[in-house]
C-alpha positions in Angstrom: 7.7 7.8 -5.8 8.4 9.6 -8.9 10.2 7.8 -11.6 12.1 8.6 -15.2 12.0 5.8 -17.6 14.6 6.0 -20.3 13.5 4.9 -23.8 16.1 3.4 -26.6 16.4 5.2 -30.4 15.5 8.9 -29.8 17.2 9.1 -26.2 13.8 10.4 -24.8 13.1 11.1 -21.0 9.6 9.4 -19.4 9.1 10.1 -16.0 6.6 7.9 -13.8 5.8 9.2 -9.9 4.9 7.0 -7.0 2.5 9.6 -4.9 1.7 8.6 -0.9 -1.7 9.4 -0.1 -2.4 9.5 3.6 -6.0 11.1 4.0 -9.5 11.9 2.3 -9.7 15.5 2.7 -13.4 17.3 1.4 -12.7 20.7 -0.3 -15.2 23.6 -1.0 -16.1 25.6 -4.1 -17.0 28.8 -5.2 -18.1 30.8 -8.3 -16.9 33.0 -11.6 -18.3 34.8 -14.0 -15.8 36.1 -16.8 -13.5 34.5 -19.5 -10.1 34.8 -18.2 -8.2 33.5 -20.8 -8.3 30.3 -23.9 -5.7 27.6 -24.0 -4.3 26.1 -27.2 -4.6 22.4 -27.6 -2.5 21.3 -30.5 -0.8 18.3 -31.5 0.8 19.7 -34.5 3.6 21.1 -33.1 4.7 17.6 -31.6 3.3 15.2 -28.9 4.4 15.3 -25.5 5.6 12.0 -23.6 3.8 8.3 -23.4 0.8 8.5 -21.0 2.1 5.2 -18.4 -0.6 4.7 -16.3 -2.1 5.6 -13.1 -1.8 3.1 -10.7 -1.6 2.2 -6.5 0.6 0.2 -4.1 -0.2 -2.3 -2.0 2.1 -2.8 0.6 4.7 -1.1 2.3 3.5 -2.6 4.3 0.5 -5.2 5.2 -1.7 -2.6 3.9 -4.1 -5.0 2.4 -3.6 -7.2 5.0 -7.4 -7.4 6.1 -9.1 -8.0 3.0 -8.9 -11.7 2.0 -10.7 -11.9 5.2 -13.4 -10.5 4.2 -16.5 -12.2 2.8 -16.2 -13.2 -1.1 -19.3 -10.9 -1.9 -17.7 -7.9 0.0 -14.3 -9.0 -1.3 -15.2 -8.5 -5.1 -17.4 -5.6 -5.0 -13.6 -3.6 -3.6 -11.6 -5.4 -6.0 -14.7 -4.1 -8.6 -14.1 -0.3 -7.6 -10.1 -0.5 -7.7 -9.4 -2.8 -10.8 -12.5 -2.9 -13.2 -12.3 -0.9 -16.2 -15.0 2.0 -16.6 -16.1 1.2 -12.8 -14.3 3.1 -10.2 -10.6 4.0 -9.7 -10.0 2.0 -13.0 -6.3 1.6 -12.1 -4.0 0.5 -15.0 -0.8 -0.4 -12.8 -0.5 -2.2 -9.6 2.7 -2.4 -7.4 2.8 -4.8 -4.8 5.4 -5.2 -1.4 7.8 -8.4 -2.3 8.0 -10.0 1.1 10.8 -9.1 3.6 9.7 -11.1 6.8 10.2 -7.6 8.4 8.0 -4.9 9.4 7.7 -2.0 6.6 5.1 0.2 8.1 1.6 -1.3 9.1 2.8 -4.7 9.6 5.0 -7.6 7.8 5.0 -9.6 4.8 6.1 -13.0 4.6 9.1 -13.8 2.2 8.7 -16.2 -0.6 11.9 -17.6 1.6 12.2 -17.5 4.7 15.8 -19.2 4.6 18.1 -19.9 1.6 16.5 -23.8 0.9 12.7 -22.8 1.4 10.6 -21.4 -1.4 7.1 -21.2 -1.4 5.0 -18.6 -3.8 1.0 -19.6 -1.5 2.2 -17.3 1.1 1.0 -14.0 1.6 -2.1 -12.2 -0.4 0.1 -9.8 -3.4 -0.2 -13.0 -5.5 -4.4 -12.7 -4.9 -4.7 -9.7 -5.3 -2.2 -9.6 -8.8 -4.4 -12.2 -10.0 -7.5 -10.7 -9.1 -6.3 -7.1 -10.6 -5.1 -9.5 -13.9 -8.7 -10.8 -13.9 -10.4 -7.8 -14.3 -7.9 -5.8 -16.5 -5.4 -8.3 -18.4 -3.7 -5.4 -19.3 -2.6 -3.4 -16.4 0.8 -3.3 -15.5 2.3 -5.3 -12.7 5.5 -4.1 -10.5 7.4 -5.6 -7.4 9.3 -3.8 -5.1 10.9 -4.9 -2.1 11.4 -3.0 1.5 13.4 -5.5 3.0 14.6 -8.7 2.9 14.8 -12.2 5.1 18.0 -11.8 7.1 20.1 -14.9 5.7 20.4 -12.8 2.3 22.7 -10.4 4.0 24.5 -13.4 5.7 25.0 -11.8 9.1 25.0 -8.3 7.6 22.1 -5.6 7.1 22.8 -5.5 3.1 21.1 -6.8 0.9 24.1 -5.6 -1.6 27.2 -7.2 0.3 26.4 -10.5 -1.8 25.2 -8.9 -5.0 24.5 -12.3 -6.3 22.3 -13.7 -3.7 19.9 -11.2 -3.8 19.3 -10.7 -7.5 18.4 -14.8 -7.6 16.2 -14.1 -4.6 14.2 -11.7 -6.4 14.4 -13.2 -9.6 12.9 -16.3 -8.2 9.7 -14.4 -7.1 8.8 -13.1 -10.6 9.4 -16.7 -11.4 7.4 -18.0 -9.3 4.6 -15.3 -10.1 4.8 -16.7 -14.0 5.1 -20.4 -12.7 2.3 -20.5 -10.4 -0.2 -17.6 -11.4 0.7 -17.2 -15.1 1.7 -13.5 -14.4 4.1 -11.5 -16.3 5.9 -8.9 -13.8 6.6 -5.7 -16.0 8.8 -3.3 -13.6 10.8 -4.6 -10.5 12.1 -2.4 -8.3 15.6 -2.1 -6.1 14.8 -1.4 -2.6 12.4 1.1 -1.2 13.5 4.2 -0.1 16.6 2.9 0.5 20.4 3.9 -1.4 21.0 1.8 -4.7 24.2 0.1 -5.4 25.3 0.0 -9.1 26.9 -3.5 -8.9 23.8 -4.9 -7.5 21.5 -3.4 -10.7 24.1 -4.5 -13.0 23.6 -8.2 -11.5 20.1 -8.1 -11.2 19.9 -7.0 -15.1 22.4 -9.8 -16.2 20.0 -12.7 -13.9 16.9 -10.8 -15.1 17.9 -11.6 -19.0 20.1 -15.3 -17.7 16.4 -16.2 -16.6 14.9 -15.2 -19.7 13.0 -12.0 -18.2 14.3 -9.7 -20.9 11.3 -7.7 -21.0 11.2 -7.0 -17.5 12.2 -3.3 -16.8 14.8 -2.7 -13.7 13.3 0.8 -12.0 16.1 2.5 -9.7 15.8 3.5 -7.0 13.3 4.2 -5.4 14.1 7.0 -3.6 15.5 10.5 -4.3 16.7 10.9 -7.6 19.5 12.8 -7.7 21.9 10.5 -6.9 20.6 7.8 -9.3 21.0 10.0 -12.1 24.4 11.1 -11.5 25.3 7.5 -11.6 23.6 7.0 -14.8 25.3 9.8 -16.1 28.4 9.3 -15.4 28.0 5.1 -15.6 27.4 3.9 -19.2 27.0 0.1 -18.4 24.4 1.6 -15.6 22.6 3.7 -17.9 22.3 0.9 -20.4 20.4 -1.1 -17.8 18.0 1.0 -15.8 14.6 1.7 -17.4 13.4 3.8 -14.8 14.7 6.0 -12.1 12.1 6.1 -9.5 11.7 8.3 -6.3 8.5 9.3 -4.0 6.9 12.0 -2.3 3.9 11.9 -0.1 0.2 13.4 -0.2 -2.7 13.6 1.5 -6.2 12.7 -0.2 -8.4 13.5 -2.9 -6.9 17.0 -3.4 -3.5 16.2 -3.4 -4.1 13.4 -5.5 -6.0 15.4 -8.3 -3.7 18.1 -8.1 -0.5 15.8 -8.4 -1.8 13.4 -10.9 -1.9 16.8 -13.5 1.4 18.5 -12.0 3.2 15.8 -11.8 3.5 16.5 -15.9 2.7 19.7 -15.9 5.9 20.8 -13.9 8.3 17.5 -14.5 7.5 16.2 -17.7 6.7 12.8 -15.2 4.0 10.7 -17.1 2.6 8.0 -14.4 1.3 8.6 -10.9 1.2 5.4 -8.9 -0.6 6.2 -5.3 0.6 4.6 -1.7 -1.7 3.1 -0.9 -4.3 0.9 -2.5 -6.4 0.1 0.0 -6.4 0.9 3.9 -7.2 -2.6 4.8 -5.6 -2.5 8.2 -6.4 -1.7 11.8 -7.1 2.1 12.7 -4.5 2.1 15.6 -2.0 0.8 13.0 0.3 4.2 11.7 -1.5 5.8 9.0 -5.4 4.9 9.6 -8.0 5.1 6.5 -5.1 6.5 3.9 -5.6 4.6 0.7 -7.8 5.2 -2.2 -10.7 3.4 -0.1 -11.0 1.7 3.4 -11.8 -2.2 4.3 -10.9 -2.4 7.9 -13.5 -4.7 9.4 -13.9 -8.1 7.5 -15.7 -9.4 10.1 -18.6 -7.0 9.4 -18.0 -6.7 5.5 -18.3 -2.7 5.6 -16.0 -0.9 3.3 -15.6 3.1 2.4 -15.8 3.7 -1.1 -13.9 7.5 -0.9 -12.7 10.3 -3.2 -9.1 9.0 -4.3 -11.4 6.3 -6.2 -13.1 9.1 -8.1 -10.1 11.7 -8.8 -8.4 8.7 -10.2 -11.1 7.9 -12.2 -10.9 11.3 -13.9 -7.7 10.1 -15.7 -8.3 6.6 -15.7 -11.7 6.2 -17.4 -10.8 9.0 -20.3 -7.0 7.4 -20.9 -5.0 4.4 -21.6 -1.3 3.7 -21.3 0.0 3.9 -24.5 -1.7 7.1 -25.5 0.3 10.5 -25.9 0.9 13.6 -23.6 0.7 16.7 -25.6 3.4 19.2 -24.9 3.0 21.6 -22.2 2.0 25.3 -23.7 -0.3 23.4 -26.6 -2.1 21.2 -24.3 -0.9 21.2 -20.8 0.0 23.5 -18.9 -1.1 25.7 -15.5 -4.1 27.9 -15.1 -4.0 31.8 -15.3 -5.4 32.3 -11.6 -3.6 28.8 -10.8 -4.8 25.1 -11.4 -3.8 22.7 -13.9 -4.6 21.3 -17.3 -4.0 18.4 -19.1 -4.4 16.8 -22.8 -4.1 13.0 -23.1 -4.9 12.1 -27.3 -4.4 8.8 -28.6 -2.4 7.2 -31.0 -5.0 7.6 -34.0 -5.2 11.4 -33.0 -9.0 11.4 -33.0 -9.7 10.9 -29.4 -8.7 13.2 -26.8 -9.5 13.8 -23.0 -8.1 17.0 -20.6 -8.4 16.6 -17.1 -8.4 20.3 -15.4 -8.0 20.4 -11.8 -8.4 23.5 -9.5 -7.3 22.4 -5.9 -6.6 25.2 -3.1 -3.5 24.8 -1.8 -5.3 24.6 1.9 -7.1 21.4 0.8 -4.3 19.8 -1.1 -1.0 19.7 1.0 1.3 17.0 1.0 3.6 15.6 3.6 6.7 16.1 1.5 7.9 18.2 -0.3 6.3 21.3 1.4 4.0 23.4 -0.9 4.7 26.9 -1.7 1.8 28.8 -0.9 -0.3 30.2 -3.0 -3.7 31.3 -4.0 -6.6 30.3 -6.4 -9.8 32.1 -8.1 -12.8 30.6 -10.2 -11.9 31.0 -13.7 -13.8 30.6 -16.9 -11.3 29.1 -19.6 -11.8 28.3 -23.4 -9.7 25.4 -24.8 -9.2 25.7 -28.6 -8.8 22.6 -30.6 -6.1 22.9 -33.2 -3.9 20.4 -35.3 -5.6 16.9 -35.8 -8.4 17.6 -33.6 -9.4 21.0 -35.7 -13.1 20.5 -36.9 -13.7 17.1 -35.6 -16.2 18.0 -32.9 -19.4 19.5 -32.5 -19.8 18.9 -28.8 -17.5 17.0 -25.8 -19.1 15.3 -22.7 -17.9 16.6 -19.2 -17.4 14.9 -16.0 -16.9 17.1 -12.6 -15.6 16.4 -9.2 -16.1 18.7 -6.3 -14.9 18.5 -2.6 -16.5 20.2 0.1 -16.0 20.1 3.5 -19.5 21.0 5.5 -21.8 19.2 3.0 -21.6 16.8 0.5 -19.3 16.4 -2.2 -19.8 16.1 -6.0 -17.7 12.8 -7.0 -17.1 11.4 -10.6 -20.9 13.2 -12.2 -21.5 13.1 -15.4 -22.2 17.1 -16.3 -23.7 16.1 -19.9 -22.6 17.3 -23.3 -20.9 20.9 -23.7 -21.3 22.5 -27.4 -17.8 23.4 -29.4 -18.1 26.1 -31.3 -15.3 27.4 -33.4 -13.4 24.4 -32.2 -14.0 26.3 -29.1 -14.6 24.7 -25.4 -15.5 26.9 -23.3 -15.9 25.8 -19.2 -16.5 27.8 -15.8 -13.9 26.4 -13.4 -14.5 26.5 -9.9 -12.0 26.2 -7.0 -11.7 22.5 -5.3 -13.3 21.0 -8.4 -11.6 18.2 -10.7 -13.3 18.1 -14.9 -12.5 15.9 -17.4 -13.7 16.9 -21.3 -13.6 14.2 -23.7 -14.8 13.2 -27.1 -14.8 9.0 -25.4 -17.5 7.3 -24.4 -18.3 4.1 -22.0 -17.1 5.7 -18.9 -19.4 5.3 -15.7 -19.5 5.6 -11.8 -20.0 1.9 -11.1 -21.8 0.8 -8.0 -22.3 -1.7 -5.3 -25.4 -2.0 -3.3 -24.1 -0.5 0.1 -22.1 -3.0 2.0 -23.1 -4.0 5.6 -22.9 -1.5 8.6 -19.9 -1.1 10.6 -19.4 -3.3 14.1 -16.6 -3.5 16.2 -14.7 -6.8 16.6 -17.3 -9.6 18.0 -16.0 -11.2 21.0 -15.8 -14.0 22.4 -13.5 -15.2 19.9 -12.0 -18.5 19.1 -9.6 -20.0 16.8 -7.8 -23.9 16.4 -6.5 -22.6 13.2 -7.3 -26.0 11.7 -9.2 -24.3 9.0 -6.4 -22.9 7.0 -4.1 -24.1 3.9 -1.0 -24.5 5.6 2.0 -21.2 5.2 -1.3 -18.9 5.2 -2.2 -16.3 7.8 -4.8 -16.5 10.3 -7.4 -14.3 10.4 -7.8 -11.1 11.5 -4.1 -11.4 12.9 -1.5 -8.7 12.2 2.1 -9.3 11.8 4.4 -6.6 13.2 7.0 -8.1 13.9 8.1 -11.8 12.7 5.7 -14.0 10.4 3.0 -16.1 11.9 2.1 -18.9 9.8 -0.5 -22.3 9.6 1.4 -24.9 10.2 1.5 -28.6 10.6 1.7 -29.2 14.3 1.1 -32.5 16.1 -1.8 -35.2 16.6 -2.8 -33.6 19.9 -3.1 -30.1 17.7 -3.5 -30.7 14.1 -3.0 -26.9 12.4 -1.5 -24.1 14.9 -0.1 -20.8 14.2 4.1 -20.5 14.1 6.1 -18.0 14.1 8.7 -18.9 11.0 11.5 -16.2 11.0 14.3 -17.5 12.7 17.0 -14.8 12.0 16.3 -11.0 12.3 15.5 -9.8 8.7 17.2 -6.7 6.9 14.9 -4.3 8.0 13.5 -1.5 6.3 12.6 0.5 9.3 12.8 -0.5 13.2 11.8 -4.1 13.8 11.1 -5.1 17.2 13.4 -8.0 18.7 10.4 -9.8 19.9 8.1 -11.4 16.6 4.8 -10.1 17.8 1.0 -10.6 15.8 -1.9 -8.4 16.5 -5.3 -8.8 16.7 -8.8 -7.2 17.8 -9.3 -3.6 18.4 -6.8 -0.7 19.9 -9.8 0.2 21.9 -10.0 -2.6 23.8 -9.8 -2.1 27.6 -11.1 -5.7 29.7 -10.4 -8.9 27.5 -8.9 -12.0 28.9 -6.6 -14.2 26.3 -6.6 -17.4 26.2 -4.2 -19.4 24.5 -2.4 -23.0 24.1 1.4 -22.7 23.0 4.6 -24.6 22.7 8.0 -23.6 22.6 10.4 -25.2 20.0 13.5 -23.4 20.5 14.7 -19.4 21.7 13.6 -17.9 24.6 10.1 -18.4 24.9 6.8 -16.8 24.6 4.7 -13.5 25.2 1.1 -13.0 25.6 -0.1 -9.1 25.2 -3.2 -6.9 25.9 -3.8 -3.3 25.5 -1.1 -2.9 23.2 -1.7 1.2 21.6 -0.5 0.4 18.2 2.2 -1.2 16.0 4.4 -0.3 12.8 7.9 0.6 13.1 7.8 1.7 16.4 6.3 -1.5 17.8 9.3 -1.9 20.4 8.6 1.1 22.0 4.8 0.7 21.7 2.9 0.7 25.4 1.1 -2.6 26.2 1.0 -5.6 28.7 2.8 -8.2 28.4 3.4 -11.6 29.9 6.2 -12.9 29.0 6.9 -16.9 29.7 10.6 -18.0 29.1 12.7 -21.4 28.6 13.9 -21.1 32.1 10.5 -21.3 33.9 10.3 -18.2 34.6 7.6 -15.3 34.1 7.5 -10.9 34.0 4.6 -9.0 33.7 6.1 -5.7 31.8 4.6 -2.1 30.2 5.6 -2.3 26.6 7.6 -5.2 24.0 10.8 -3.5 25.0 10.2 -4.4 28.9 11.7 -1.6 30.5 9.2 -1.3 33.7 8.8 -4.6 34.7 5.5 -4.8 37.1 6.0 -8.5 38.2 8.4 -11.5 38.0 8.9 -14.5 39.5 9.5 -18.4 38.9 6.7 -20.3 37.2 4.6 -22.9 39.5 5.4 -25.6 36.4 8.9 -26.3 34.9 9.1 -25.3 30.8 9.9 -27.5 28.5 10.6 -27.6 24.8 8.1 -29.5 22.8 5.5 -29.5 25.2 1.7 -27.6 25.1 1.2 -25.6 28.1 -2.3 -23.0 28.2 -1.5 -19.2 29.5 -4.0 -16.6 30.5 -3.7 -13.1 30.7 -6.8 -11.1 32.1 -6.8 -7.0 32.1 -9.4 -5.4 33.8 -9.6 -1.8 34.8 -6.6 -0.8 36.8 -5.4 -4.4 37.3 -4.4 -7.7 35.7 -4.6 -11.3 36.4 -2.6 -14.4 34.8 -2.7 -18.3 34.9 -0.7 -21.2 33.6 -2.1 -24.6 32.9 -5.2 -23.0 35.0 -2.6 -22.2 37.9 -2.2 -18.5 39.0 0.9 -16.8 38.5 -0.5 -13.6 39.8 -3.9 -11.4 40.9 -4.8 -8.0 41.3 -1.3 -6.9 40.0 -2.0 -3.0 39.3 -1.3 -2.1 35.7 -2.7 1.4 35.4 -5.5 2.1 32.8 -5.4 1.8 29.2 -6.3 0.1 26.0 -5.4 -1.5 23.2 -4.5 -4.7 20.7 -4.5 -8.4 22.0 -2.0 -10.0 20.8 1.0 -12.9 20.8 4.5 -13.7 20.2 7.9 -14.7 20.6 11.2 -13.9 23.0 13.2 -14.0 20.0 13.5 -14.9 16.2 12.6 -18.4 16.9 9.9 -21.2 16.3 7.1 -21.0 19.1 3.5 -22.6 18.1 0.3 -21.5 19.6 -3.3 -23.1 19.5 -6.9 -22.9 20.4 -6.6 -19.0 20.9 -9.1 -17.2 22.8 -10.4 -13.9 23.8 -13.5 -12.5 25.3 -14.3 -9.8 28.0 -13.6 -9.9 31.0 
């Protein structure tokens, strides 16, 4: 998501980009020989924009959805490499998902309000991991976005515009809350991902920002392309006066994208921030997207994490920087290569330190998704960088860092080179293709690390849950939303904490949420389980019981699986996929249904063939399903309040 922040007095343009990054990819290198040309870095003539920040998302959506799982020790050696200054990726802004109740790409997020009277600010993990990112760097930069929004803010509708005022107190309450109950100061809030803007709506959510005291808050519009945000501004005075920062998006893939975008970014838009989707892949593999954030935490039952090369490219800028400092202007400072590449000169306010960060990515190994990249081609080049202006004479040698990506052996990430001489206020540094330097005259910077976490295991089974474990409106392990929110809750004295689904209406969605609230959970590799588990059925149309479902996101309706499905009316179907198109069995239940009442269903796969029970009597045997694998999981009919209890799995 790129962005364009407009200051007050001198009118200036700052740009800040959102970048997507979807995949590690390793790079290779080769050699040169020869000076191909020197590069002026000068401050005199004028410095370039503010330096924002480089920072990540978490969420759009669940992406971090595993990681409170995961052991403490585990848990604060990632936070360590994302958030702690002169560690790893160092980040200096963190944008996190504001709950929608509705499925934005990996999986839900809970809203801080479910319905118009409920509010609570314990649900969900953004608020952990904003305190956590506040812990170790009090000053990076905090920003909430939402994807969607709980359905009664639209009042029957699928806008969250059509009651302008409704929605700008919804969000308003969550930074709110954030200051009431964390002591955290939201810097940028966002309109709606992806999505169109409407003017009116901005204008109110300005004028409830500044009526809650939030004056220092900055509205960033919209979150999408923007062309159409700046023609508004344009031609829309009261707009322009109250939109800080026009924000769009594009996606990439990996550490070469991301080095190369981080630099060009500037280098070809004047844009000054690069915030990466997504933090941390802390999600199931068979959930859309698998392994694409700065690093991977995936299996909290293990504690193994992937430390990867995002971490390190960031580092490059991160370490050698601070928000606040200057860009200098492209042609004295920043600019492109002469056999192609990019450079870039950060200096501070004092104009005695300075860092450049040259990248030198192949357009093979750094490809986005969007936009496409015009081809082209790159050479190893030796370059000279001549310090001019206030950095003239201040030198007599720089340290340099190098990052180099490789595909069939082992890359170089985040090394500290050692000193290079300047001579004649001269630098002078061979460049090779795939390879990511930063020259500096700062010091403290290091590549921080962890002893190695514990091997990799797949998910242990048996496994077992009463839930009673929990603070109630949290999430239950290991579970993943994708459709509906699954909540502790306070059941009965027969089962003291269970698991409810607590969205009642369907949300505003942000992409395609499935009609049936469903939560995942185990492995999509998963061929012979049985599940186990106790529910009750407040109100709707009932429950569903799932195994071998392929995946989830926002094509979770359409997502193969097999599902039991138990309704109101005492009947059952045994169906291929949420959507139940191909029914395999139905029939009438050997027990009446009734609300409020605990009943215990089974569902057993097992090669070709499944295998259910309720309240230990069998519904069906032997039923042929076909052969394949996937999630366990459980759900709802409908947007409705079902509770489930003592939940179970094992092979079968």
């Amino acid at each position: 998501m790129v962005a364009l922040v407009k200051t007050t007095g001198n009118q200036s343009l700052r740009f800040v980009v959102i970048v997507a990054i979807l995949a590690t990819i390793k790079l290779s290198q080769v050699e040169s020989r020869f000076l191909d040309h020197q590069y002026s870095i000068d401050d005199s003539v004028e410095l370039g924009p503010i330096f924002d920040g480089i920072g990540a998302i978490s969420g759009g959506g669940a992406t971090s959805r595993l990681l409170v799982s995961y052991p403490e020790y585990q848990k604060q050696q990632i936070l360590d490499y994302l958030f702690k200054p002169n560690f790893g990726a160092s980040l200096q802004t963190l944008k996190v998902e504001i709950g929608g109740d509705a499925q934005t790409t990996d999986g839900t997020e809970p809203s801080h309000m479910h319905s118009e009277d409920d509010e609570n600010y314990h649900r969900g993990y953004e608020w952990y991991l904003m305190v956590q990112a506040k812990k170790r760097n009090p000053n990076i930069k905090l920003y909430g976005l939402p994807w969607a929004f709980p359905g009664w803010i639209g009042k029957g509708t699928q806008s969250p515009y059509k009651y302008p005022t409704v929605t700008a107190k919804y969000i308003v309450k969550w930074l709110l809350g954030a200051k009431k109950h964390y002591n955290l100061t939201i810097d940028y809030v966002g309109i709606w991902n992806e999505k169109s803007f409407n003017s009116a709506y901005i204008k109110e959510l300005r004028k409830t920002l500044d009526e809650s005291g939030l004056y220092k808050t900055k509205i960033v519009a919209a979150d999408n392309h923007w062309h159409n945000i700046v023609s508004a501004i344009l031609s829309d005075p009261e707009l322009a006066a109250v939109v800080d920062v026009i924000g769009t998006f594009n996606d990439n893939i990996g550490g070469g994208c991301l080095a190369r975008i981080i630099n060009q970014n500037y280098v070809n838009g004047n844009m000054s921030s690069t915030i990466a989707w997504n933090l941390i892949a802390s999600y199931y593999n068979g959930l859309p997207y698998p392994n694409d954030g700065l690093m991977s935490a995936n299996e909290p039952w293990s504690g193994h994490y992937s430390v990867k090369s995002p971490i390190w490219l960031a580092a490059h800028t991160t370490q050698f920087t601070s928000p606040g400092w200057f860009y200098l202007k492209r042609g004295f400072g920043a600019g492109h290569l002469v056999k192609n590449g990019s450079y870039v000169t950060f200096i501070d306010s004092t104009r005695k330190k300075f860092s450049i960060v040259i990248e030198a990515m192949s357009h093979k190994h750094s490809q986005c998704v969007r936009p496409p990249l015009p081809l082209y081609t790159i050479a190893n080049q030796v370059a000279s960088f001549k310090l001019q202006g206030s950095l003239k004479n201040t030198v007599d040698n720089v340290t340099l860092w190098r990052t180099c990506l490789k595909f069939n052996e082992p890359s170089t990430l985040f090394e500290r080179v050692g000193t290079i001489p300047v001579l004649n206020n001269i630098i002078e540094l061979q460049i090779e293709v795939d390879c990511t330097y930063t020259i500096t005259n700062t010091f403290g910077q290091r590549k921080g690390h962890h002893p190695n976490p514990p091997a990799g295991r797949d998910f242990p089974l048996p496994y077992m849950d009463n839930f009673d474990d929990y603070p109630v409106a949290s999430e239950a392990k290991y579970f993943a939303d994708q459709s509906g929110v699954f909540e502790i809750y306070n059941g009965s004295m027969q089962h003291d904490r269970v698991m409810r689904q607590m969205v009642f209406r369907p949300p505003i969605s942000w992409c395609t949420d499935a009609p049936q609230p469903i939560s995942l959970i185990g492995s999509e590799k998963w061929k012979d389980i049985t599940i186990q588990t106790d529910f009750l059925i407040e109100g709707g149309d009932g429950i569903l019981v799932a195994a071998r479902v392929s995946s989830g996101g926002c094509f979770t309706a359409f997502t193969p699986g097999i599902i039991l499905r138990i309704d109101v009316h005492s009947q059952y179907s045994l169906s291929v996929g949420l959507g139940g198109l191909f029914v395999i069995r139905a029939d009438k239940l050997p027990i009446p249904i009734h609300l409020h009442t605990w009943y215990t269903a089974t569902l057993t796969v097992k090669g070709g063939v499944a295998d259910a029970t309720i309240n230990k009597k069998p519904l069906f045997n032997n039923v042929f399903i076909g052969y394949s694998q996937g999630f366990a999981g459980i759900g709802a009919l409908s947007f409705s309040p079902v509770q489930f209890n003592n939940f179970v799995i094992r092979q079968s």
